[in-house]
C-alpha angles and dihedrals in degrees: 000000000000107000093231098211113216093223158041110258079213119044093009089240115175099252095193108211094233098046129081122237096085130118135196141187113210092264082063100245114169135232150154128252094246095043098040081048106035100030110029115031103233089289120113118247097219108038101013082234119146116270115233134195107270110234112237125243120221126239095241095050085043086060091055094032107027118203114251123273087210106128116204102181123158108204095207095051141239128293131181118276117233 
């Protein structure tokens, strides 16, 4: 099952499992729509992997398999790796 991550790694924006606008790189990093775009060029960080668009979750399987609470969160920002 996908880890859904509550939170940009970037900006430390709330990423609510069961809304859209949030994207992932197959390690699951976790990112939002405007950092993932703007910042960092649609390339993860971390891996240099490409960054998806995150399925949602509905409310009712969140019930039964909650996201993760796991924060990743980097206070000085992202930057594009080389």
């Amino acid at each position: 099952m996908l880890q859904m991550r509550p939170g940009c790694e970037c900006c430390d924006k709330d990423l609510p499992a069961h809304e859209a606008g949030a994207r992932i790189c197959s390690y699951k990093c976790t990112f939002c729509e405007t950092c993932a775009t703007s910042v960092l060029g649609g390339k993860c960080p971390n891996c240099g992997g490409e960054l998806v668009a995150r399925p949602t979750r509905s409310l009712a399987r969140l019930a039964k398999h909650p996201a993760s609470t796991e924060r990743v969160y980097k206070p000085g920002g992202c930057v594009q790796s080389a």
